[in-house]
N, C-alpha and C positions, 0 to 999 in steps of 0.2 A: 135754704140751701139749694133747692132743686126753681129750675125754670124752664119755662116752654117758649119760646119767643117767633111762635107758629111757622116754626119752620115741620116739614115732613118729620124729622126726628126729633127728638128732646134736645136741648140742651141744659146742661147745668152746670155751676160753680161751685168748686168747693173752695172753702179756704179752710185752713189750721193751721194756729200757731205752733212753733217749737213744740208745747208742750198739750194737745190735744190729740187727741183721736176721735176718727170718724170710720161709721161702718157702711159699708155701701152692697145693698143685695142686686145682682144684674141678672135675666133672665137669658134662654141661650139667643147666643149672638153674635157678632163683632163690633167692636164699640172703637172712635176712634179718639183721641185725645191729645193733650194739649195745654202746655203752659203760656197762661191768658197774661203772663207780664210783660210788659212790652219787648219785643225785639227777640225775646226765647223760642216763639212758635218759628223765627223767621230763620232762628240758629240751629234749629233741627231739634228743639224738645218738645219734642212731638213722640205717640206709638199707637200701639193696637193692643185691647185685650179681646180674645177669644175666651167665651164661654161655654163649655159643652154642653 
């Protein structure tokens, strides 16, 4: 699930289907993201989570 593709920060992919869950722990930060399907990132589905 998780990949580093040496850039300075991590990157990773989640996928889940309809019927999955996935849990993700983040340390503090801002983190920026991003739907990697084609043409979403370019439509604006995109955000930010802040972690205290």
């Amino acid at each position: 699930m998780t990949a580093n593709h040496g850039t300075a920060q991590a990157d990773f992919h989640l996928y889940a289907s309809g019927k999955s869950e996935a849990a993700l722990t983040f340390t503090s930060g801002v983190y920026d993201f991003y739907c990697s399907i084609p043409g979403y990132k370019e439509n604006g589905m995109i955000g930010t989570i802040t972690v205290d």
